[in-house]
TORKOL-4160 file (C-alpha; in steps of 0.2 Angstrom, whole numbers, padded with zeros to 4 digits, m for minus):
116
<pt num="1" X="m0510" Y="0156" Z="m0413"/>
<pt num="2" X="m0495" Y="0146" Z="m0411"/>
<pt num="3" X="m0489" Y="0151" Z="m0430"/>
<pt num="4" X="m0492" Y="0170" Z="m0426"/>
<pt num="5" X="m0482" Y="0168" Z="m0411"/>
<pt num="6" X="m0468" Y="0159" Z="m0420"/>
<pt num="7" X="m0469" Y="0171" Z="m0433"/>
<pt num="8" X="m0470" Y="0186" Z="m0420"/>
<pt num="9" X="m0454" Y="0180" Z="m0412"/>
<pt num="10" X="m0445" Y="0176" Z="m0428"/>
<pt num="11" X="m0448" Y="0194" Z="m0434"/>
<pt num="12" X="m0445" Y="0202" Z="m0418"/>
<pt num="13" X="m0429" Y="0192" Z="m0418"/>
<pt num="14" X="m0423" Y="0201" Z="m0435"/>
<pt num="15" X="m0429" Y="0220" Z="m0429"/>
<pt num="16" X="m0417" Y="0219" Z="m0413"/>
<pt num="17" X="m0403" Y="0206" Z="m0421"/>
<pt num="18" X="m0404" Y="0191" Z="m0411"/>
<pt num="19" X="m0396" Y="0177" Z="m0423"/>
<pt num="20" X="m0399" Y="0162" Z="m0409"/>
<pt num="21" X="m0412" Y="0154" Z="m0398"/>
<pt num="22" X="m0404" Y="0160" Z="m0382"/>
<pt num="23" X="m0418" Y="0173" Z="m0379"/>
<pt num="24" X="m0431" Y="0166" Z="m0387"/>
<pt num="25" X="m0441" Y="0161" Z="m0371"/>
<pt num="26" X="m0441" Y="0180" Z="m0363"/>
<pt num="27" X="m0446" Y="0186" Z="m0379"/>
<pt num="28" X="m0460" Y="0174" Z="m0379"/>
<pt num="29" X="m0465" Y="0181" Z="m0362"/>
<pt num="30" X="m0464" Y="0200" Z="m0368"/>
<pt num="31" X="m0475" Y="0195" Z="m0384"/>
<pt num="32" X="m0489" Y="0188" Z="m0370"/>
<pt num="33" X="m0485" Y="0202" Z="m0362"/>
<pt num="34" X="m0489" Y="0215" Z="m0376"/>
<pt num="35" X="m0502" Y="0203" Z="m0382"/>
<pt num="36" X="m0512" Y="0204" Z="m0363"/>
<pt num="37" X="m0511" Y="0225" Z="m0367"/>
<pt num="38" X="m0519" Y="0225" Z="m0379"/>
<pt num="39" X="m0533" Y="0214" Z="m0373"/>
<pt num="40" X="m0533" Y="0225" Z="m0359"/>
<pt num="41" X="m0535" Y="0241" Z="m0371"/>
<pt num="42" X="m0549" Y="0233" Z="m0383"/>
<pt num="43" X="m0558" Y="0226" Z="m0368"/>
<pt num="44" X="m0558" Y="0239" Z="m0356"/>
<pt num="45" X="m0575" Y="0247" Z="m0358"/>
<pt num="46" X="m0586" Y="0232" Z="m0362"/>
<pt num="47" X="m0593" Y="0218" Z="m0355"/>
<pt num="48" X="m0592" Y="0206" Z="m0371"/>
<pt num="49" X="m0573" Y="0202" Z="m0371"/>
<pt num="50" X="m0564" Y="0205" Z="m0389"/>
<pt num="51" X="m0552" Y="0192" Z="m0392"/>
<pt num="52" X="m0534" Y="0197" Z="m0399"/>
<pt num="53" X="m0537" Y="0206" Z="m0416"/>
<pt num="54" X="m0528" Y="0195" Z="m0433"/>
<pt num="55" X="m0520" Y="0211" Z="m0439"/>
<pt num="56" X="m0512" Y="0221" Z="m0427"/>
<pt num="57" X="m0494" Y="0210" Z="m0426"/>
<pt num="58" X="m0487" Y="0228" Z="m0432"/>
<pt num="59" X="m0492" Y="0235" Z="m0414"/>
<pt num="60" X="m0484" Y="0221" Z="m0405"/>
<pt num="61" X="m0467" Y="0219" Z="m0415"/>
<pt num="62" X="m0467" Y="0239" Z="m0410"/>
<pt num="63" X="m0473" Y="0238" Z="m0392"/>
<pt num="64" X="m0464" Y="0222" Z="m0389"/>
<pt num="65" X="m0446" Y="0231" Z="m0397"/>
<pt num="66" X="m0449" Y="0244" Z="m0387"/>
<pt num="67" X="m0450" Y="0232" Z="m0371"/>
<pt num="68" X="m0434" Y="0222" Z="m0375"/>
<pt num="69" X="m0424" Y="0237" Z="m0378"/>
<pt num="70" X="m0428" Y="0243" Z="m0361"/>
<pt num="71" X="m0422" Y="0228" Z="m0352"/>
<pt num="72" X="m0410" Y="0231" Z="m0338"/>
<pt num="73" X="m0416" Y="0251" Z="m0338"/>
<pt num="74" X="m0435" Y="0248" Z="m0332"/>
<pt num="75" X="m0440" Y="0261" Z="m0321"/>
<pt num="76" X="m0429" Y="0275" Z="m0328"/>
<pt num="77" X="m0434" Y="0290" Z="m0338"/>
<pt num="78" X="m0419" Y="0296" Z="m0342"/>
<pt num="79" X="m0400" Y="0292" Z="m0342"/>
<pt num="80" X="m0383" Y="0303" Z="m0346"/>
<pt num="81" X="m0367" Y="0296" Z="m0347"/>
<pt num="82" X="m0353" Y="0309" Z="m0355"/>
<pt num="83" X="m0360" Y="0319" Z="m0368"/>
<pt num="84" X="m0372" Y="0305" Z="m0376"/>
<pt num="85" X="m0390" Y="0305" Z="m0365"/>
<pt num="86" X="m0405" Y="0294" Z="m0366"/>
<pt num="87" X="m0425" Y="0297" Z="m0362"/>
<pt num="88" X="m0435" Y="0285" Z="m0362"/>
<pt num="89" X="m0456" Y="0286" Z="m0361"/>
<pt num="90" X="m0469" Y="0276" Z="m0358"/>
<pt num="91" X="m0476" Y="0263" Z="m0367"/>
<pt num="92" X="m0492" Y="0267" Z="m0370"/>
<pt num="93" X="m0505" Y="0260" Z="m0383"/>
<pt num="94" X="m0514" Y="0277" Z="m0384"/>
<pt num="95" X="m0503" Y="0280" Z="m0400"/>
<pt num="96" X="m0511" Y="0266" Z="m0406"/>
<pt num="97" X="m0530" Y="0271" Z="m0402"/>
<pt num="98" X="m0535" Y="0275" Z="m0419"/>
<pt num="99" X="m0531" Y="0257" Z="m0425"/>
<pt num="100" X="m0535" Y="0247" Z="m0410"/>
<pt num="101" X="m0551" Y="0258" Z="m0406"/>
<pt num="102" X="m0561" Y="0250" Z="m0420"/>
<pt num="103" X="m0560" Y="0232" Z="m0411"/>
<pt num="104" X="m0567" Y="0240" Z="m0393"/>
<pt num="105" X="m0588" Y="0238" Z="m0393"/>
<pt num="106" X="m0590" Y="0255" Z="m0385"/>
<pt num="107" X="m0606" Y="0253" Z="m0372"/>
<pt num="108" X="m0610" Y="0269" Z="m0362"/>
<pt num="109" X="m0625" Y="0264" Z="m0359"/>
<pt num="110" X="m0645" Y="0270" Z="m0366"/>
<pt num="111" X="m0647" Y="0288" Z="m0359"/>
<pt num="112" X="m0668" Y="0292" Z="m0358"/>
<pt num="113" X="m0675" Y="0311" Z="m0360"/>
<pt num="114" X="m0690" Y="0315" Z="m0356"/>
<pt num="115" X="m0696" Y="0334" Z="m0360"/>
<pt num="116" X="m0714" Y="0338" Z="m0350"/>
């Protein structure tokens, strides 16, 4: 797990252009971060916990790029300045759900019929 998240952080690095260690810890926080969503996601109708899929890194580069770029603007949904505006939305995993629905163990429960 460590040599994921020091890859995570190295590539997450390269995709927003950080070039030193300054930020490293907070972007070491947002990667648990996005990691604990997911989880959250994958777990959130069963009662056998999923640990953290091997093959989703793609999903948390995105969702953790998307946390980082927001820094400083959380809480806004749009922003004008001039002619040049902004609109930010949610993050939400649900864009995700046809990957990250294969690792959630679906259990709605036995449903009996009886016909008389």
């Amino acid at each position: 797990m460590v040599e994921q998240a020091s890859t995570l952080l190295g590539s997450i690095k390269i995709l927003v252009g950080i070039t030193d260690d300054k930020q490293d810890e907070l972007i070491n926080e947002l990667i648990s971060n996005a990691q604990e969503q997911i989880l959250a996601y994958v777990n959130q109708d069963n009662n056998k916990p999923v640990g953290m899929p091997d093959d989703i890194d793609f999903i948390i580069k995105d969702v953790v790029v998307q946390m980082y770029n927001r820094l400083g603007d959380e809480g806004k949904a749009s922003s004008s300045e001039g002619s040049v505006s902004s609109t930010w939305s949610d993050i939400d995993l649900a864009k995700y759900a046809s990957f990250l629905d294969k690792y959630r163990n679906q259990s709605y429960g036995q449903v009996r019929m009886r016909f008389l």
